[in-house]
C-alpha positions, 0 to 999 in steps of 0.5 A: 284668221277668216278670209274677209270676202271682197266688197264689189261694185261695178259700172259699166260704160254705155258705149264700150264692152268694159265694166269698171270694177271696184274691189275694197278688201282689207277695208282700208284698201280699194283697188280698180280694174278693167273688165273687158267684155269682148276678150274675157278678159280682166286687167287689174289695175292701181290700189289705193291705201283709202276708201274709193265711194263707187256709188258716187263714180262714174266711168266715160261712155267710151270706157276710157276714163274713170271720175271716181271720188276718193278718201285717203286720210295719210293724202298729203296733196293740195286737195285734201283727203277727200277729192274727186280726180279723174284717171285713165281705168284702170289706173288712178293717176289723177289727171285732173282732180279737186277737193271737196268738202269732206266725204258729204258730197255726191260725187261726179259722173261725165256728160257729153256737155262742156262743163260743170253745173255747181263749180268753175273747172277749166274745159276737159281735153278730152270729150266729156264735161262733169255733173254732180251725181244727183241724190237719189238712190241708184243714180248710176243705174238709173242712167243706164237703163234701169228705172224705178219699178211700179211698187218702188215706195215714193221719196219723202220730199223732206228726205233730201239724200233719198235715204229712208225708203227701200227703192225697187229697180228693174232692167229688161234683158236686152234681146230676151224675157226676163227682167233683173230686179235690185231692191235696197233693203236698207242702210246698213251704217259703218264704215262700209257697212255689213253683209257686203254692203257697197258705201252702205247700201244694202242691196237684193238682185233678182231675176224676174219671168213672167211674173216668177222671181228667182232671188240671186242670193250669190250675187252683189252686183248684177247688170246686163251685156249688150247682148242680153248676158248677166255680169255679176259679182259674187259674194265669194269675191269672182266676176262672172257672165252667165249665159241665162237662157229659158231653163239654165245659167251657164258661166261663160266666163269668170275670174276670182278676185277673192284673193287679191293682195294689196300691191300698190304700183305706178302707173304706166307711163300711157296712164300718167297723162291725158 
């Protein structure tokens, strides 16, 4: 049989050296680990016999706490199949956790304010409060850093889940010249969809200087360091930091996720409470 090459999605925090990252493969497994920038270093972390919606996850500023919509059709718990819950990355313990009604919802993501805009939830006791993702394409780039290029085709007002247009974004190097480029090329459907599309986004990373693009055809998800590094996720499975300088790319760092196997465990006790 061909190897099935992993879906990868990540999301970094705003305020921490670590990425979260989300590994679907076989396609009823999800799986999450830690990405720790400072240390090179990846922590796998809790697999889930279910599909995990990144596109509609968040992780907190700190990098601590992960809010990730889920849904398991064999859950059992009183919140149904599909529930958003928050755990501590990379575990999926679910330390506080809701239903929803069904997978036609946007998903959360944390905020410095106490509180929930649309639901009535008791006070977090940790520093962070929830709102709902907005429905718009790249939401979770968008709050951070990365905005809607010039040419980006304009929202169709009647378009109320932001899904028939090609939405173009960009992100400069922090500390350096070039700019990353993303384009959604279109909804791919299915239950994933195709060509590693993530929650059926199809999506094309490019780096731009001045004015000359170089298409990344190896490369799922893209995003900058701190410091101005490219991370990426291949489309051969591997996490990647790619030093980009003005005439070469040279790998810093990389760790191949492509042949993980389902290995479902229990939480460490520091992850099962907050």
């Amino acid at each position: 049989m061909q190897q099935v090459v992993p879906r990868i999605y990540c999301i970094p925090a705003t305020q921490a050296p670590v990425v979260a990252v989300f590994r679907r493969g076989p396609s009823n497994w999800s799986h999450i680990g830690r990405w720790d920038l400072a240390t090179h270093r990846y922590e796998p972390g809790a697999w889930l016999g279910g599909r995990i919606f990144p596109r509609r996850s968040d992780l907190s500023p700190d990098g601590q706490y992960l809010c990730y919509f889920a849904h398991k059709p064999s859950a059992t718990w009183e919140h149904g199949e599909a529930y958003v819950a928050l755990s501590k990355l990379p575990w999926l313990k679910a330390l506080h956790a809701f239903g929803t009604c069904g997978t036609w919802t946007r998903g959360y993501y944390f905020t410095e304010a106490d509180g929930s805009d649309d639901r009535p939830m008791e006070k977090l006791p940790i520093p962070y409060g929830l709102r709902s993702i907005p429905a718009i394409q790249f939401a979770n780039e968008r709050r951070r850093g990365w905005v809607e290029a010039e040419n980006s085709p304009a929202r169709d007002p009647g378009d109320a889940w932001d899904q028939h247009r090609n939405a173009r974004m960009r992100k400069p190097q922090p500390c350096g010249t070039r700019v990353l480029c993303v384009d959604s090329v279109g909804w791919a459907g299915g239950e994933f969809g195709v060509d590693q599309a993530v929650d059926g986004l199809n999506v094309r990373y490019s780096l731009e200087l001045n004015g000359d693009r170089e298409l990344l055809e190896d490369v799922q998800w893209a995003d900058w360091s701190q410091e101005g590094h490219l991370l990426v996720g291949t489309r051969s499975g591997r996490l990647q930091i790619r030093a980009c300088t003005h005439d070469s790319a040279k790998t810093l760092f990389e760790v191949d996720l492509s042949n993980l196997e389902p290995n479902p465990t229990p939480a460490p006790i520091w992850a099962q409470s907050w």
